[in-house]
C-alpha positions as CSV (number, residue, x, y, z in Angstrom):
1,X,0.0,0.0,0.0
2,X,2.7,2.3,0.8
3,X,5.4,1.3,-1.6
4,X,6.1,1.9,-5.3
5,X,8.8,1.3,-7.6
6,X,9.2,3.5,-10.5
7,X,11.3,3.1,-13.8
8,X,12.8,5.9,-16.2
9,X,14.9,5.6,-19.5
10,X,18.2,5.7,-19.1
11,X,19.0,9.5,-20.7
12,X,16.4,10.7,-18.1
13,X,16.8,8.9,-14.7
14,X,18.8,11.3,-13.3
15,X,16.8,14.4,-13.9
16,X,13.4,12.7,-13.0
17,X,14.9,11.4,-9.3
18,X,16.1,15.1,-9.0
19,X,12.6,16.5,-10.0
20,X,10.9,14.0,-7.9
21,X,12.7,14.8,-4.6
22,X,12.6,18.6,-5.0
23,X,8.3,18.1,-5.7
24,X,8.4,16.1,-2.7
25,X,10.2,18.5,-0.8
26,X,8.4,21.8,-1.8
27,X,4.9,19.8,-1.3
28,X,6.2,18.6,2.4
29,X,5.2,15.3,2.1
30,X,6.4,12.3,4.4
31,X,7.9,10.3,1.6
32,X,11.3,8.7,0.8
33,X,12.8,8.6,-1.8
34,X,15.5,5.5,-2.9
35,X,17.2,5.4,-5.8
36,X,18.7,2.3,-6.5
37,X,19.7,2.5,-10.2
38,X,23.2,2.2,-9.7
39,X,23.1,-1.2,-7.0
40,X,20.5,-3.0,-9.2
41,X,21.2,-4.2,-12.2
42,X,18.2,-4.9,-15.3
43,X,18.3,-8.4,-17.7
44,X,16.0,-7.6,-20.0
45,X,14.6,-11.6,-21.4
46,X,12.5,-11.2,-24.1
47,X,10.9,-13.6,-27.3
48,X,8.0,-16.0,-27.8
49,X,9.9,-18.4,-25.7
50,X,11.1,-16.3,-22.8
51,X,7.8,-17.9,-20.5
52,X,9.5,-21.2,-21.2
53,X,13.2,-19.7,-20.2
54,X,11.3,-18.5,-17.0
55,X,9.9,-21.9,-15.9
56,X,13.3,-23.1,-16.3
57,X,14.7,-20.7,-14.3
58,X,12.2,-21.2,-11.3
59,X,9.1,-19.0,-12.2
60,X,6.7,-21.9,-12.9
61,X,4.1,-19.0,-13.2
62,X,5.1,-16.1,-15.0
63,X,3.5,-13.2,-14.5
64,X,1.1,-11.5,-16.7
65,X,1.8,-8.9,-18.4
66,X,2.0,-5.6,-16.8
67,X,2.0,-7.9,-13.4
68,X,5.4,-8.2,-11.4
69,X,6.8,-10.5,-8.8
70,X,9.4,-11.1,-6.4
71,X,11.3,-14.5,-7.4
72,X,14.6,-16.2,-7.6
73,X,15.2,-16.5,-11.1
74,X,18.5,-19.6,-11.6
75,X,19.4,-18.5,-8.0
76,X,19.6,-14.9,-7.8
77,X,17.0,-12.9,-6.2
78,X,15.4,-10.7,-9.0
79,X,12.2,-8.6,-9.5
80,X,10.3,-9.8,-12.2
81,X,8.5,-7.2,-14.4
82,X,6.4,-8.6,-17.6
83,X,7.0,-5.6,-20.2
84,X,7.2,-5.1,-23.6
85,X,9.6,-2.8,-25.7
86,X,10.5,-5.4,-28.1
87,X,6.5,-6.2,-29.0
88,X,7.4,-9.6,-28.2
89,X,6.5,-11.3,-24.7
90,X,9.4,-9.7,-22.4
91,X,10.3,-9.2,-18.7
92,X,12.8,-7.2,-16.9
93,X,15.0,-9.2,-14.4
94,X,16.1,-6.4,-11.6
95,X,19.0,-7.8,-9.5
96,X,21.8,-7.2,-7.2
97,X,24.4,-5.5,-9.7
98,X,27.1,-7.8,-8.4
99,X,25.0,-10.9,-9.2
100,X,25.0,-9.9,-12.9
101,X,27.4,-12.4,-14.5
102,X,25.8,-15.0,-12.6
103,X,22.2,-14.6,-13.7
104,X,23.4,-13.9,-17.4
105,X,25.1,-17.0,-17.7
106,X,22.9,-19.4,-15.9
107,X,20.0,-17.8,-18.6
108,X,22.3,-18.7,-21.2
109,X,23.0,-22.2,-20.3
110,X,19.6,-22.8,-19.4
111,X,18.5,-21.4,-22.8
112,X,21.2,-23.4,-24.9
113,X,18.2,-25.8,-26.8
114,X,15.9,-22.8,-27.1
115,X,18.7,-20.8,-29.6
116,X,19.3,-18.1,-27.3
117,X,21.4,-15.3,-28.4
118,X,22.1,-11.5,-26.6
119,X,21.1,-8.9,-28.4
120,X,22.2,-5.1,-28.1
121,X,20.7,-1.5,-28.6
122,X,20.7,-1.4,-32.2
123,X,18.6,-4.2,-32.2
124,X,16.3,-3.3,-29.6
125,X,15.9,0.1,-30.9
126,X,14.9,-1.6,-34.4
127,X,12.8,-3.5,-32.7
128,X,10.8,-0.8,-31.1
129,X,10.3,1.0,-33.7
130,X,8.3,-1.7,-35.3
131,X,6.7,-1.0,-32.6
132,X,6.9,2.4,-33.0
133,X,7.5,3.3,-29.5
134,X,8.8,6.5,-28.2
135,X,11.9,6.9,-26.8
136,X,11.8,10.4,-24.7
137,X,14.8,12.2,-25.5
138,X,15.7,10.4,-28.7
139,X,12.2,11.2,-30.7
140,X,11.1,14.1,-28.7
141,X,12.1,17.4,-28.0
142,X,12.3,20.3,-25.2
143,X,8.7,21.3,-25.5
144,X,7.7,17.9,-26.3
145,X,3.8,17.3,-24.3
146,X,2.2,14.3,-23.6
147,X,35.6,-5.1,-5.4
148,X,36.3,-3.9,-7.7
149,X,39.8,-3.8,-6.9
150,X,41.7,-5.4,-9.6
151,X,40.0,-2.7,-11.9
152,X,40.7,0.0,-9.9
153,X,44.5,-1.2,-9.5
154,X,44.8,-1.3,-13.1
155,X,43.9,2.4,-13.4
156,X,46.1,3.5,-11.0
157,X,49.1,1.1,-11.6
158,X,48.9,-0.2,-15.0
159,X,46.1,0.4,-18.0
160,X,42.4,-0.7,-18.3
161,X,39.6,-0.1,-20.7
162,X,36.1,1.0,-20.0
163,X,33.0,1.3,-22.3
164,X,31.8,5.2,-22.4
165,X,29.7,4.9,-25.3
166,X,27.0,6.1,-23.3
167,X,28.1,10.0,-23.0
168,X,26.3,12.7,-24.8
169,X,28.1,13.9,-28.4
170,X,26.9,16.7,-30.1
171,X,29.0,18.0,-33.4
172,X,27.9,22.0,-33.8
173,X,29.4,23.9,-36.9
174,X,28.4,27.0,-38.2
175,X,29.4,31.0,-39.0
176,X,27.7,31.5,-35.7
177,X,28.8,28.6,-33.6
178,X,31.3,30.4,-31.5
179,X,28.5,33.5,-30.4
180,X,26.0,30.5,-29.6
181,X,28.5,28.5,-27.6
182,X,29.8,31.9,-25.7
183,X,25.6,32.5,-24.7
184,X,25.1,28.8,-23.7
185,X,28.4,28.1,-21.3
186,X,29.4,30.4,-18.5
187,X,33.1,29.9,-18.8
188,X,35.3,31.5,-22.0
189,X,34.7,29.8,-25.4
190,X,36.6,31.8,-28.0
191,X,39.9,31.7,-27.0
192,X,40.4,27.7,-27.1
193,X,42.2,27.3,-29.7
194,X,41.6,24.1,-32.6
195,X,43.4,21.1,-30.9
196,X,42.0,21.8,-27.3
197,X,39.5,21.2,-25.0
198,X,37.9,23.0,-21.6
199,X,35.8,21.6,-19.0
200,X,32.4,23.7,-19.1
201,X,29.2,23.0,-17.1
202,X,25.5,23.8,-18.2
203,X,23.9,26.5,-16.5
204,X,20.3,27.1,-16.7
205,X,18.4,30.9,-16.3
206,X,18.0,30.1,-12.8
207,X,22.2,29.5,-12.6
208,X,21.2,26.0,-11.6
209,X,23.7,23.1,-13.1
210,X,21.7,20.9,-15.6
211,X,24.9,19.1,-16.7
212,X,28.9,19.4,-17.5
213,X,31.1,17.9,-19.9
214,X,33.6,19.1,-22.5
215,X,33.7,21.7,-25.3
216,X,36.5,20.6,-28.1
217,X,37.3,22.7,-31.1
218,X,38.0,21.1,-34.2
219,X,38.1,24.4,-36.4
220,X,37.2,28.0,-36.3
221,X,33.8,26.6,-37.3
222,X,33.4,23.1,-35.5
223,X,33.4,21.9,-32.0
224,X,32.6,18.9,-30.4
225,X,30.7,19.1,-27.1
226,X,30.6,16.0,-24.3
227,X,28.0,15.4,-22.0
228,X,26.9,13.0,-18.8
229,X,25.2,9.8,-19.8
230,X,22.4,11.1,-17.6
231,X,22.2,14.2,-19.4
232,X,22.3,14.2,-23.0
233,X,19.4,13.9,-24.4
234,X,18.0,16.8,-22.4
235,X,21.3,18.8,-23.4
236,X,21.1,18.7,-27.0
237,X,17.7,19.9,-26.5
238,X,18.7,22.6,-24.7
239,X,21.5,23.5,-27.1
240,X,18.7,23.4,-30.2
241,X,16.2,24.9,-28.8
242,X,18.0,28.5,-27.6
243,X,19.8,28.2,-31.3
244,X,16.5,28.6,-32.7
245,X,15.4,31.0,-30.2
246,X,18.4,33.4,-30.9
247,X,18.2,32.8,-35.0
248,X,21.9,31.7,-35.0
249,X,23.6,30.3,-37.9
250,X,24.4,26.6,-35.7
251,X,24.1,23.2,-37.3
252,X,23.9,20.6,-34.5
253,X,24.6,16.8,-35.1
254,X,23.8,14.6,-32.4
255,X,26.5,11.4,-32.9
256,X,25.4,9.8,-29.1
257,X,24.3,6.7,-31.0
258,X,26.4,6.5,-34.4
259,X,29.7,6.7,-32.4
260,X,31.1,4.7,-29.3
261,X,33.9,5.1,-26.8
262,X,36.2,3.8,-25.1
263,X,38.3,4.7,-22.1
264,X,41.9,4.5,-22.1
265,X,43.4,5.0,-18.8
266,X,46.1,4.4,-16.4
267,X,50.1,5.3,-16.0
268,X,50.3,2.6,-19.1
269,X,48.1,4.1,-21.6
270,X,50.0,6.3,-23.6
271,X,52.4,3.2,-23.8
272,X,49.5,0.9,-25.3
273,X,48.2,4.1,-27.6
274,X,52.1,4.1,-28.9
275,X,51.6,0.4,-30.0
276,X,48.2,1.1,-31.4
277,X,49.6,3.6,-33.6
278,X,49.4,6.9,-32.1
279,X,53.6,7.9,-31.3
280,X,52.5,11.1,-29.9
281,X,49.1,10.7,-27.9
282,X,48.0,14.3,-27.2
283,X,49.0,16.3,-23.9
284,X,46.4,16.7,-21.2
285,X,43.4,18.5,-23.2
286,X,44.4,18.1,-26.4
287,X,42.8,16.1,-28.8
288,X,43.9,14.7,-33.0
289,X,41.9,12.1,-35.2
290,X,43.9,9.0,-36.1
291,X,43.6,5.6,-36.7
292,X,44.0,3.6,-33.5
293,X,44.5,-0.4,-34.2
294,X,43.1,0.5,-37.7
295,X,40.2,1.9,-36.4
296,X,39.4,5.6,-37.0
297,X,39.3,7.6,-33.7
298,X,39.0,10.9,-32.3
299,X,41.2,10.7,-29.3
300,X,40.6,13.1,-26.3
301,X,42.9,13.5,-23.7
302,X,40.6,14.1,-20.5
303,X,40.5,12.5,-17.0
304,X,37.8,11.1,-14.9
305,X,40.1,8.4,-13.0
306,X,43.0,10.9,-12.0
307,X,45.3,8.4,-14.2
308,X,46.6,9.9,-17.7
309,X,43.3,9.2,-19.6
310,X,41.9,8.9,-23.6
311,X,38.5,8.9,-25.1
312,X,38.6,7.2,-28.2
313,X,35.2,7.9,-30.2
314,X,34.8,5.9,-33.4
315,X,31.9,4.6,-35.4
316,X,29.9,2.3,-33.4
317,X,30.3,-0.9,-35.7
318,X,34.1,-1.0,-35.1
319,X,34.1,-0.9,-30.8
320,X,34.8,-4.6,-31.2
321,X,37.7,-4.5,-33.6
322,X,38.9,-1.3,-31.1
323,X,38.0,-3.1,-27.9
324,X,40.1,-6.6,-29.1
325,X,42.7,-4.6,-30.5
326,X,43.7,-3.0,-27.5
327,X,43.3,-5.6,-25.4
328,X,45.7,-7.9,-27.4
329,X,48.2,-5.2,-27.4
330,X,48.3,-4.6,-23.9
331,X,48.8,-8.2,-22.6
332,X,51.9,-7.7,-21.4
333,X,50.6,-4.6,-19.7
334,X,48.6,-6.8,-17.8
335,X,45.6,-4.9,-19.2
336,X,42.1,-5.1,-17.7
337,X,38.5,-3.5,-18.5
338,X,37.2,-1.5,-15.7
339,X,33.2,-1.2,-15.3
340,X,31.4,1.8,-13.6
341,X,32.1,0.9,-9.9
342,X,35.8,1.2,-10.1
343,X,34.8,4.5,-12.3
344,X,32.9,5.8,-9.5
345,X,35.1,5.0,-7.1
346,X,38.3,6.2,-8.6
347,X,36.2,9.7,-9.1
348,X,35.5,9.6,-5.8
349,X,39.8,9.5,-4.5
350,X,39.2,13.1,-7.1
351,X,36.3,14.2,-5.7
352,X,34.8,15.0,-9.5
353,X,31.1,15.4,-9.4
354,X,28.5,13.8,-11.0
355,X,25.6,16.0,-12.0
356,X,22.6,14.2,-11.7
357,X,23.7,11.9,-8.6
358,X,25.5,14.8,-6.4
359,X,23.7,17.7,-8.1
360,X,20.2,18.8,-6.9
361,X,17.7,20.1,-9.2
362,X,18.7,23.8,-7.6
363,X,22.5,23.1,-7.4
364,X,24.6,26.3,-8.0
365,X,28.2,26.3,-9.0
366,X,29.4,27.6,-5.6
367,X,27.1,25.0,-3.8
368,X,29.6,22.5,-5.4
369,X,32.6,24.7,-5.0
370,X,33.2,25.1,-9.2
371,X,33.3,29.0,-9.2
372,X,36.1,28.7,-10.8
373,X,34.3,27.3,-14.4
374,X,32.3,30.4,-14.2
375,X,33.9,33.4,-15.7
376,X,31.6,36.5,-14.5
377,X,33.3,38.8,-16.5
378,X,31.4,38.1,-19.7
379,X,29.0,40.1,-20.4
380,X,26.4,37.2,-21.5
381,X,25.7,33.8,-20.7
382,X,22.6,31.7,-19.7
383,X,22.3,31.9,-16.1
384,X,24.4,34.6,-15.5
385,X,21.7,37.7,-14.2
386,X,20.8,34.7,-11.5
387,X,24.4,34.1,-10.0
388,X,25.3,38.1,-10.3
389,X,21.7,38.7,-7.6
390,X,22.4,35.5,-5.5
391,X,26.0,36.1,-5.0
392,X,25.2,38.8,-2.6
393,X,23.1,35.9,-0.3
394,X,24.4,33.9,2.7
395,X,24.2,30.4,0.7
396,X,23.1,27.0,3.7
397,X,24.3,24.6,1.4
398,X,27.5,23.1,0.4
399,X,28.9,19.7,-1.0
400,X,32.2,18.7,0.3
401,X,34.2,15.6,1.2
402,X,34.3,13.4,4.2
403,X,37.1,11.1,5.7
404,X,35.8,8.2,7.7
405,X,37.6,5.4,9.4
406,X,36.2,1.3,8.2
407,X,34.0,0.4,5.5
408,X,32.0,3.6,3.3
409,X,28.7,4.3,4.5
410,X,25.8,3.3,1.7
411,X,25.1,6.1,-0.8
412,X,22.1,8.0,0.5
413,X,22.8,7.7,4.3
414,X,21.9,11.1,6.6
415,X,24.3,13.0,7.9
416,X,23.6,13.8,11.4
417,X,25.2,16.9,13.5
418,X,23.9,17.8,16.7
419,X,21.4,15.1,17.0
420,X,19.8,16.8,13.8
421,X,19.8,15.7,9.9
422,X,22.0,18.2,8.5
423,X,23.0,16.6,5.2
424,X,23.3,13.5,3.1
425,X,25.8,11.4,1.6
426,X,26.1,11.4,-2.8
427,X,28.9,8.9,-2.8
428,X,31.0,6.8,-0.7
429,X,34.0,4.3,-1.4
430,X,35.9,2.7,0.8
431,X,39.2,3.3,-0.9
432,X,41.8,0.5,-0.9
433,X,44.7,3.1,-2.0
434,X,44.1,5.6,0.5
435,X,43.1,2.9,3.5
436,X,40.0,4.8,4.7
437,X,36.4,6.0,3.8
438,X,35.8,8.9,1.6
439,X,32.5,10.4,1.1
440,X,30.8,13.0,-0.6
441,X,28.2,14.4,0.5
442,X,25.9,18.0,1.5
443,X,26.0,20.0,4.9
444,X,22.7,22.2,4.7
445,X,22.7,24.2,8.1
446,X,24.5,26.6,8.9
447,X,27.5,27.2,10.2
448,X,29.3,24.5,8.2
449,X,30.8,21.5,10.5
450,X,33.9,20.4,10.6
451,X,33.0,16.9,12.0
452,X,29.9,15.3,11.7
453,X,28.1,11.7,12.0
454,X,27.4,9.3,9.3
455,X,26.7,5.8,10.2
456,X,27.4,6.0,13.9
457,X,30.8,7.1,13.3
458,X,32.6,10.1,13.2
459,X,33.5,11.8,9.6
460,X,35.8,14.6,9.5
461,X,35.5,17.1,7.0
462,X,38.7,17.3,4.4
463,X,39.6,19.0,1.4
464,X,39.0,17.2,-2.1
465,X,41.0,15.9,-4.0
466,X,41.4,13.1,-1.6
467,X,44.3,12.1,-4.0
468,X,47.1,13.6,-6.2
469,X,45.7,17.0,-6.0
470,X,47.6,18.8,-8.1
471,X,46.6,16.6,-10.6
472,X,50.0,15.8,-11.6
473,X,49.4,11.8,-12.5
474,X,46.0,13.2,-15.0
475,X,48.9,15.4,-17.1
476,X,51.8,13.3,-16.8
């Protein structure tokens, strides 16, 4: 009676948790909120003989659709949802994330007679539209109605690969491309020169942050502009719909689907991108095109991890070839994918934020201490009249790190001072580099604590970075 579970689409989970809490908040209504999109993880089973794979599994009685149950499916506790994108009988298998590999093989071997094969986005997006379902974000637009620790080791002491395809990619080109870009971003656009790269957020008119990423110029007349997996869709909206509002010469190509990435990082990667065939990998912020183990790239040098760091974008029907390439090069190197745990938690030892899972929906640049990507001087830029007026205001809120000794508190927890709720924790990770907790998380009384409670224990305010922060080991 009193509890719900509610799905969003990837591109918009982040934004609908942020508008569902802050609804909640300004109604003043005693409910709670838990968002559990990054500890569960979603097998989607679908085909006229997924019923038969679910009997095998242990769900003699499948559910009908639009009907869900609690079962274990081949051993692993899941939440079984009858759906359909596919138009096909379906159902969604939510799970503990670290049960994944489990569950998908034991599905596999159980559906070895029944010809059961994977299948990926651009099948599933083919699919549904046969169906011709919506995908928000994709078909619509802004005014649109009705541990761990081998990966993370191999960041910081060797190389690994992770899958980024995910992120936001916008190309925009145009006469006008460099006034539009200088309205849309708060920090300086004109002066980055072709071959470089700055760190920008996303303000909105209220100076709120709606997303960050990275602004790369190609040309006088071409840049390429980076986004949060969270965020893109509702980005390039953004970005087309004030181009059209200001009658700016801007063509905008959104390449989020037609080109994947990978993420090349650790101490060892500008080795492996030497074998690959790129002799001079780009300093930190630069960026070239070039063929990396025969496959055409455009290789970024950013850093999410803290390690030395590459984004290699290329069409999506070579990430295979790319992905096996690598890999066989950097067997020596004692290479090793890394997933989005040991992502999280290695941006965690850097204290980088993630819009969307330490943003709120009325987070300010100084509430997460980034007044520095804000360059008040200019004369013009979204957002700006908002951040000039509430500059002048005592500000209650403020993001900031945590030390804690023993394991990380779970994502989510209060934070408690004086007996009272005075905050909550974004991100935790009990770091096996450093030997302690970290956390992230919001004070929102005033004055500002230096020591507060999470978890029954004592947390001590401290400075992020937690590690390497003069980011030497990102440039070197």
């Amino acid at each position: 009676d009193t509890m719900f579970v509610l799905s969003f689409t990837s591109g918009g989970a982040a934004n609908a948790e942020m508008w569902i809490r802050d609804w909640i908040d300004t109604w003043g209504l005693r409910v709670h909120v838990l968002d559990r999109t990054m500890s569960l993880a979603a097998i989607n089973v679908t085909g006229p003989l997924a019923t038969e794979l679910m009997r095998r599994a242990g769900l003699p009685d499948a559910p009908r659709f639009l009907g869900h149950v609690h079962a274990d499916i081949a051993g692993v506790p899941s939440h079984v949802m009858r759906l359909s994108f596919t138009g096909e009988a379906a159902f969604e298998l939510h799970h503990p994330i670290d049960r994944s590999v489990e569950l998908w093989r034991a599905l596999m071997d159980l559906g070895q007679d029944l010809g059961i094969r994977p299948h990926g986005l651009q099948a599933l997006f083919g699919l549904r539209l046969e169906k011709g379902h919506v995908i928000v974000g994709m078909d619509t637009e802004l005014d649109t109605t009705p541990r761990r620790l081998g990966m993370d080791w191999a960041v910081r002491e060797g190389v690994s690969l992770g899958d980024v395809s995910t992120l936001g990619k916008l190309v925009v080109s145009g006469p006008d491309v460099v006034e539009a870009l200088e309205r849309l971003y708060p920090c300086n656009v004109a002066d980055i020169k072709p071959g470089r790269s700055r760190y920008a957020l996303l303000l909105n008119e209220r100076g709120h942050v709606m997303d960050d990423g990275m602004i790369l110029r190609e040309s006088d007349t071409r840049f390429v502009l980076s986004f949060t997996s969270g965020g893109a869709a509702n980005a390039e909206r953004w970005i087309r719909d004030w181009i059209d509002t200001w009658g700016l010469r801007v063509h905008v190509l959104d390449r989020t689907m037609s080109l994947a990435a990978i993420n090349v990082t650790g101490p060892l990667a500008v080795r492996l991108l030497r074998r690959a065939g790129l002799p001079e990998p780009p300093r930190f912020l630069g960026h070239v095109h070039a063929d990396i183990a025969g496959v055409a790239c455009h290789v970024m040098r950013l850093s999410f991890t803290g390690e030395a760091a590459f984004e290699l974008h290329h069409p999506v029907d070579r990430s295979v070839d790319l992905w096996g390439g690598l890999m066989d090069l950097g067997r020596d190197l004692a290479i090793r994918p890394h997933g989005l745990q040991a992502l999280f938690g290695l941006r965690l030892e850097k204290g980088h934020v993630i819009v969307g899972m330490d943003t709120e929906l009325d987070t300010t640049p100084r509430r997460i201490g980034m007044d520095w990507a804000v360059r008040m001087e200019k004369p013009r830029f979204i957002g700006r009249a908002a951040l000039e007026r509430t500059a002048k205001l005592e500000d209650h809120r403020r993001w900031m790190g945590f030390v804690m000794d023993g394991e990380a508190p779970t994502e989510g927890m209060p934070i408690f001072g004086g007996g009272e709720i005075i905050g909550n924790v974004t991100g935790s990770w009990t770091s096996p580099l450093l030997g302690k907790a970290l956390v992230l998380g919001w004070q929102k009384r005033l004055p500002f604590r230096d020591r507060v409670e999470i978890d029954g224990r004592e947390a001590v305010v401290t400075s992020t970075p937690f590690y390497d922060p003069e980011g030497q080991r990102a440039r070197a």
